[in-house]
LOSE-921590 format. One record per residue (C-alpha): x, y, z; residue in three letters. Coordinates in steps of 0.25 Angstrom, whole numbers, plus 2048, in hexadecimal, padded with zeros to 3 digits. Example, Ala and Ser with C-alpha at 12.3 -4.5 7.8 and 13.67 -1.06 7.14 Angstrom:
// LOSE-921590
8317EE81Fala/8377FC81Dser/
//
This chain:
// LOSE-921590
3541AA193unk/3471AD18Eunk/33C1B0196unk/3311AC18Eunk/3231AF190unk/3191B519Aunk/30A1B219Cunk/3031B9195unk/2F31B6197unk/2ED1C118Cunk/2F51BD181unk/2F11AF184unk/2E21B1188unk/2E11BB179unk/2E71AF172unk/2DC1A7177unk/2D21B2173unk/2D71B2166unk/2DD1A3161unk/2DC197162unk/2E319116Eunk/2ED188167unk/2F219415Eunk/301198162unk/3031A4167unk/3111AB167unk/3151B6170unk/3121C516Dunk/31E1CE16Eunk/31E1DA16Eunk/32C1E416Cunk/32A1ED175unk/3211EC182unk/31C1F718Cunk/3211F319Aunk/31E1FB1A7unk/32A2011ACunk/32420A1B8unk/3222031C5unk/3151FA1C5unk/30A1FF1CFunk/3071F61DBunk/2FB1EE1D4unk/3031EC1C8unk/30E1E61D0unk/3041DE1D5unk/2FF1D81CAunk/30A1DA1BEunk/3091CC1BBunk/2FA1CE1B7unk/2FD1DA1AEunk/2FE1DC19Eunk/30E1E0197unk/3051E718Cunk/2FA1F0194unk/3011F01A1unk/3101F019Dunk/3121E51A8unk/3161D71A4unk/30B1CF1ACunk/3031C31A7unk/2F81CF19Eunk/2ED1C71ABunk/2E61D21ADunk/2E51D519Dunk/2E01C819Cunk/2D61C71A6unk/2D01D619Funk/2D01D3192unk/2CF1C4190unk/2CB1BD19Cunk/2BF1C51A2unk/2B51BD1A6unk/2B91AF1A0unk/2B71A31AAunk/2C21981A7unk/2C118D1AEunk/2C818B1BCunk/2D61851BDunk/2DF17D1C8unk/2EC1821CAunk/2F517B1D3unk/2FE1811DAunk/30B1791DEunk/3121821E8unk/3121841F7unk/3061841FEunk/2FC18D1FCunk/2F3197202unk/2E61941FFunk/2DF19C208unk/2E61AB202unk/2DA1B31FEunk/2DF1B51F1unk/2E01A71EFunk/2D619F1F6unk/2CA1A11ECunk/2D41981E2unk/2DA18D1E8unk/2D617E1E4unk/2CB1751ECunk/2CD1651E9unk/2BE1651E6unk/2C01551E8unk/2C51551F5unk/2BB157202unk/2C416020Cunk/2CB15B218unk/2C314E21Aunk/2D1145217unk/2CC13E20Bunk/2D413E1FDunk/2C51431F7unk/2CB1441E6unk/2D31361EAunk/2E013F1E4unk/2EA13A1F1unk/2E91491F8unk/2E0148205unk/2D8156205unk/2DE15C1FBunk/2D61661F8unk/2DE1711F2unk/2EB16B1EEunk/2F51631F6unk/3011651FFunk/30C15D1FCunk/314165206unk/30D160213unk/30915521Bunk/2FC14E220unk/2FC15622Eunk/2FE163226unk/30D164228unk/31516B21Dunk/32216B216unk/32717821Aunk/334178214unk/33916E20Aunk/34716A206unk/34E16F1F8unk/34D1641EEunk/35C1651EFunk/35C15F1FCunk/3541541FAunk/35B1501EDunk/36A14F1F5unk/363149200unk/35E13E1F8unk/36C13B1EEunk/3781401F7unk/37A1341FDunk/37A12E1EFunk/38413B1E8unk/38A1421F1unk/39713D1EFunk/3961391E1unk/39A1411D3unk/3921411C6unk/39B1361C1unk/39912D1CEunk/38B12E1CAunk/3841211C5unk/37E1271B6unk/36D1221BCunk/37012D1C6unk/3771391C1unk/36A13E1C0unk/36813D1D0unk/3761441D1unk/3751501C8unk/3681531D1unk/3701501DEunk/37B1591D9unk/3711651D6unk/36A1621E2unk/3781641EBunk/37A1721E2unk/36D1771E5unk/3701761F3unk/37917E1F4unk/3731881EEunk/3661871F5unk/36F189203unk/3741961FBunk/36719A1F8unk/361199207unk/36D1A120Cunk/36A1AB203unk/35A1AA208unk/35F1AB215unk/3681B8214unk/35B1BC20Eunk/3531BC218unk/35A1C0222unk/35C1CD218unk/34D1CE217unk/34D1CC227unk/3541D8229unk/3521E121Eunk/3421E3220unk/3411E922Cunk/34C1F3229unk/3441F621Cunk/3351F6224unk/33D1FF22Funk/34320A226unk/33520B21Cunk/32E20E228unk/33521C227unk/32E22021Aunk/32021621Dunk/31D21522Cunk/31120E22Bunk/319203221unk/30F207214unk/317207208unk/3162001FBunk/3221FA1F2unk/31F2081EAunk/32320F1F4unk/32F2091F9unk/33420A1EAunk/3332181EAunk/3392181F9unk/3452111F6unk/3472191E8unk/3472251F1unk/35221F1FAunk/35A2151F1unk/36821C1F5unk/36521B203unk/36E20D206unk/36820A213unk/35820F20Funk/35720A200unk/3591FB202unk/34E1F920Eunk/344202207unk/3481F81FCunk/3461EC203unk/3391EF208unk/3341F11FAunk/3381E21F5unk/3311DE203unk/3241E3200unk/3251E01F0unk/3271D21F4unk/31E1D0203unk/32B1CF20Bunk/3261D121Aunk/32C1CC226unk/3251C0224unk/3291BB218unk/3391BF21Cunk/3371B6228unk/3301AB220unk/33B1AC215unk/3461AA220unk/33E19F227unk/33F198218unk/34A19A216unk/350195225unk/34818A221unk/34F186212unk/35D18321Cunk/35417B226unk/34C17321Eunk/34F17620Dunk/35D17520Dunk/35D16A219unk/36115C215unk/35B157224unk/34D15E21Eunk/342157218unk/33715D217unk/33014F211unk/32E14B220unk/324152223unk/31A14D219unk/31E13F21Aunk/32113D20Bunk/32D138202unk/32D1411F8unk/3361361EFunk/32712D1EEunk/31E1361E1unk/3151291E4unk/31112E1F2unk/30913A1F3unk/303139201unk/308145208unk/30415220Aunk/2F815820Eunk/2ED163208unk/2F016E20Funk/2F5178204unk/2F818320Dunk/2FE187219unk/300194220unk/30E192227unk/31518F21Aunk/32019A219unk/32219A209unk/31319C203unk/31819C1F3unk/30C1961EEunk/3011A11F2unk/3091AB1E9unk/3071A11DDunk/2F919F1E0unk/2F71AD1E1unk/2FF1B21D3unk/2F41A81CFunk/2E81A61D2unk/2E61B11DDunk/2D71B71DEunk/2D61C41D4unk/2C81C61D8unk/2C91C71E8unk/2D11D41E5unk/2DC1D01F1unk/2EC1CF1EEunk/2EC1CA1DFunk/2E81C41D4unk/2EA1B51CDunk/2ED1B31BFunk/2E31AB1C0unk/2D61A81CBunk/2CD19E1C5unk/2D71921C9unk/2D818A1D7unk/2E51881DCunk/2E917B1E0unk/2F417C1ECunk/3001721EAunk/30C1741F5unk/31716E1F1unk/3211791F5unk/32617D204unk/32B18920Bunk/33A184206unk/34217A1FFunk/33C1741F1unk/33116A1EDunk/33015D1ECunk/32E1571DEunk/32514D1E5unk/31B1581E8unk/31B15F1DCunk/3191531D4unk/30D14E1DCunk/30815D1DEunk/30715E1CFunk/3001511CDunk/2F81561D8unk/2F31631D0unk/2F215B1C2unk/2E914E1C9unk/2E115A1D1unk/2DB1631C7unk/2E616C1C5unk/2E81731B7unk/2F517C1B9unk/30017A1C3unk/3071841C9unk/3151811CDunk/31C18E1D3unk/3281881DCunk/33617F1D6unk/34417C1DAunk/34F1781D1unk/35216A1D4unk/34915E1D4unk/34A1511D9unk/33E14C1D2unk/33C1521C6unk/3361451BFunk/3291461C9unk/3261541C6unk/3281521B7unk/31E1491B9unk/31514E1BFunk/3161591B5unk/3141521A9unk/30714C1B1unk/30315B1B1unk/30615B1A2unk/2FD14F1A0unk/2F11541A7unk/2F316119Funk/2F61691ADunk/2FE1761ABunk/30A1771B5unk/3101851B6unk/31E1871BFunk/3281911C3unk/3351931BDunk/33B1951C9unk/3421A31D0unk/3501A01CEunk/3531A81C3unk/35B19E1BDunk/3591961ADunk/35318A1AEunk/35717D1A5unk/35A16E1A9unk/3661701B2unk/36017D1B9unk/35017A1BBunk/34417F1C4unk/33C1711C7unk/33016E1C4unk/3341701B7unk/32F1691AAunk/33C1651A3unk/34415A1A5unk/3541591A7unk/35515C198unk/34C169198unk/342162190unk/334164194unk/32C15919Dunk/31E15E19Aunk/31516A193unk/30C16F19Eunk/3171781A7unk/31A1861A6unk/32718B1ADunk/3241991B0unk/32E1A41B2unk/32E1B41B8unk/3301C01B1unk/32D1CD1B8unk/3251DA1B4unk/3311E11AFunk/3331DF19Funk/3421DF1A0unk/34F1D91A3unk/3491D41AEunk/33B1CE1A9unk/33F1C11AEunk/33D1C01BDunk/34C1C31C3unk/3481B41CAunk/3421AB1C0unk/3481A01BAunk/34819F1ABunk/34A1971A0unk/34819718Funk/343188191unk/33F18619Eunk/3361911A3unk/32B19219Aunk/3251A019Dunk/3261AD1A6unk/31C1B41ADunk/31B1BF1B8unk/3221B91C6unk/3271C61CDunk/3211CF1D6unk/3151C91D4unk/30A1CA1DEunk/3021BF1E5unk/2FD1B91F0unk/3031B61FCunk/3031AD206unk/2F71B2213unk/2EE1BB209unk/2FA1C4207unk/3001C71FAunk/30F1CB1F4unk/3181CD1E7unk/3201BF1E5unk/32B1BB1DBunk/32C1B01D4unk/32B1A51C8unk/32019F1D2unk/3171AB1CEunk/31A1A91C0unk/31619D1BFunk/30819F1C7unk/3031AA1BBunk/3081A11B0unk/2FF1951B8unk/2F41A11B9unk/2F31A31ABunk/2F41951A7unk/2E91921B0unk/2E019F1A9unk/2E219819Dunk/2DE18A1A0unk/2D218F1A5unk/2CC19619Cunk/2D118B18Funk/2D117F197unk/2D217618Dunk/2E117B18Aunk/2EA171190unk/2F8174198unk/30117418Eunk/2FB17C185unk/2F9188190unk/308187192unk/308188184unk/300194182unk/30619D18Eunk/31519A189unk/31219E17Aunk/3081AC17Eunk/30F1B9183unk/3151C5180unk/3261C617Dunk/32F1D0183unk/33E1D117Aunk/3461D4186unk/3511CF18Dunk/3521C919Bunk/35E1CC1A6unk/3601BE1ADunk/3691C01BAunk/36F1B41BEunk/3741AD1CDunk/3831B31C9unk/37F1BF1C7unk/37F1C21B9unk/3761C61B0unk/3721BF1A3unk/3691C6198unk/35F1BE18Funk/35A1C2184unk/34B1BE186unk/33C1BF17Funk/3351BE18Bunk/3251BB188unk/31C1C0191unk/30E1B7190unk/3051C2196unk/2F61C1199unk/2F01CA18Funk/
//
């Protein structure tokens, strides 16, 4: 595996300074690199992900260095970015001040004002609900809805029984049925989970009150705690647990909410008498029809809230000094729900939500969610190459399953077809790498690949916005992909007159290298080394 680059904004902006733009820039390597090794105080933990390899010792994007040094006072031009995601919170303090108006469409008076299709669309468009505000809560697996369209027609047929015009139908089917039964795994799993969760934090809550009555302590503290005790069997693991429950905003709410979801995969996801197109009146195997849905990007009873920790990794308000700070502020995000609480999207949505963004403004796409089988590819690579024509930049997740991607093993979207050849130019598949420079640079859950994730960026313990003006640390190639989207949309606003492609181009040939070698622990259990250059693209 090679892990290959990292964004790094310095490097690119003092290429800028000091070439010409269509010079090519190799990566600078250095031997032998500094990197913190004591533990990071609470505001670098905070913002790693903003901090410089070479001045701070911390292998962040160099965002703060760039803003010092190179950006200042510059005005760039403002820049759409549509986020295609759950719905959003648009109201969070430290987001509000950044989300998209339609500034062709008159609020509420039930008129399609810009003559787009979308009535009152005035910050994006959700193709999750339905025109008396109803939602999709809960949505089947794409696995589900591929066996309930073809097991009549295989279910009791081989390969060679196949006629050859539908072998391709087949080899779905027979993923789809394999994937089943691993998603059924898997929510077992969720559920032992939860119900370990359940009763694990108020054993931990109950025994710190000992050492901190009035509840009080930080993760710091904790650390040191469970260091003091870590031969006590019965002590260590609760003060343990309480640790990993603050460091990632685990509270009683979030437990309950996490059992609730995943109570509801059995019920609805994983149920072949569930569909969850019902409720919006559509058929999802029409592309031509697009009138469903309704403009009401948020909603405050949704129990997954995924796409305010996106928004917030990338455009969150640094001046307001609250919670955190953006890559990036002079944008307007444009809210795009296409993903529920639970199950996978449908590529009907997505396809139309990315035409959506391209035909409305929008100058870089953010896709932070995926699922590994698709019964629609063609419509999203279509939509994709739309993109590619109008010169809009798509960044995506690579996906959290630590696992190699190729054609027999992908994340969808993607932007190859079934022979691993590359649809388009305009997508950048982003994967995690942690703050740590060693064995373990590559976030212990991202997926990775030589060919198929073009970059890495910071995607671990990063902090963001959450969901009710709150804020957390979330893991996740969906953070990764939010800074890359960040940085591109830095650069295209302030040279707007490079096109998508180029961009790309740009962020995947600027950075720093690392010689070191990755440890990649696989599902059995095993462990496999790779010798790897990993190249960080910081924002020097």
């Amino acid at each position: 595996m090679k892990v290959r680059f990292i964004i790094t904004l310095f490097i690119i902006f003092s290429f800028f300074c000091c070439k010409n733009s269509s010079d090519t820039k190799e990566f600078i390597e250095f031997s032998k690199l500094l990197t913190k090794t004591s533990p990071l105080s609470e505001d670098e933990r905070k913002s790693w992900h903003h901090k410089d390899i070479l001045e701070d010792t911390i292998p962040g994007v160099s965002l703060e260095k760039a803003y010092k040094e190179l950006i200042n006072q510059k005005r760039g031009k403002k820049i759409i970015v549509a986020v295609i995601d759950t719905k959003l919170d648009i109201h969070h303090e430290d987001i509000a001040k950044n989300i998209w108006r339609n500034p062709k469409e008159i609020p509420d008076n039930q008129i399609d004002d810009d003559k787009n299709g979308y009535v009152d669309d005035i910050n994006g468009w959700n193709f999750l609900g339905n025109f008396s505000g109803e939602d999709i809560m809960y949505s089947n697996f794409e696995s589900m809805r591929i066996i309930r369209k073809y097991d009549s027609v295989f279910n009791i047929k081989s390969e060679e029984g196949v006629k050859e015009e539908y072998k391709e139908q087949y080899l779905l089917y027979k993923k789809a049925k394999m994937l089943r039964g691993l998603e059924l795994k898997q929510v077992e799993k969720d559920k032992k989970h939860g119900n370990f969760l359940l009763e694990t934090y108020p054993k931990s809550k109950k025994v710190l009150q000992n050492f901190f009555p009035n509840e009080n302590y930080t993760i710091p503290q904790l650390d040191s705690l469970y260091n003091t005790y870590k031969k006590d069997s019965i002590l260590a693991p609760l003060i343990y647990y309480m640790a990993d429950y603050k460091k990632y905003n685990l509270n009683p709410k979030w437990i309950d909410n996490y059992k609730k979801s995943v109570e509801a995969r059995l019920t609805t996801s994983l149920n072949f008498d569930y569909n969850e197109r019902t409720i919006i009146g559509d058929n999802p195997e029409n592309l031509g029809f697009i009138k469903y849905g309704n403009n009401k990007v948020w909603n405050d009873s949704l129990p997954f809230q995924h796409a305010i920790n996106v928004a917030g990794v990338l455009a969150a308000d640094s001046k307001n000094n609250k919670g955190t700070k953006g890559i990036f502020n002079n944008v307007k995000i444009m809210s795009l729900p296409v993903a529920s609480s639970g199950g996978d999207e449908h590529d009907k949505d997505i396809s139309l939500a990315i035409r959506y963004a391209v035909d409305n403004g929008a100058q870089i796409i953010n896709m932070s969610f995926g699922k590994p089988i698709s019964m629609n590819k063609k419509w999203v690579d279509e939509a994709i190459q739309y993109a590619d024509s109008k010169d809009v930049l798509i960044v995506s997740s690579a996906g959290n399953d630590n696992e190699e991607l190729n054609p027999e093993n992908s994340h969808y979207p993607n932007d190859y077809d079934i022979n691993g050849k590359e649809i388009s130019n305009n997508v950048i598949v982003v994967g995690s790498i942690s703050k740590t420079v060693n064995k373990n640079f590559k976030s212990y859950f991202s997926n990775y690949s030589k060919e198929h994730v073009d970059i890495y960026a910071p995607g671990q313990e990063i902090y963001t916005t959450v969901y009710n003006n709150e804020y957390g640390f979330i893991n996740g190639t969906s953070l990764s992909a939010p800074i890359v989207s960040g940085i591109a949309a830095l650069i295209r606003s302030y040279y707007p007159d490079l096109k998508a492609w180029k961009i790309k181009e740009i962020l995947m040939k600027s950075g720093i290298s690392y010689n070191i070698d990755i440890e990649i622990k696989q599902k059995d259990g095993t462990k496999k080394w790779c010798p790897s250059q990993i190249s960080q693209n910081l924002a020097q």
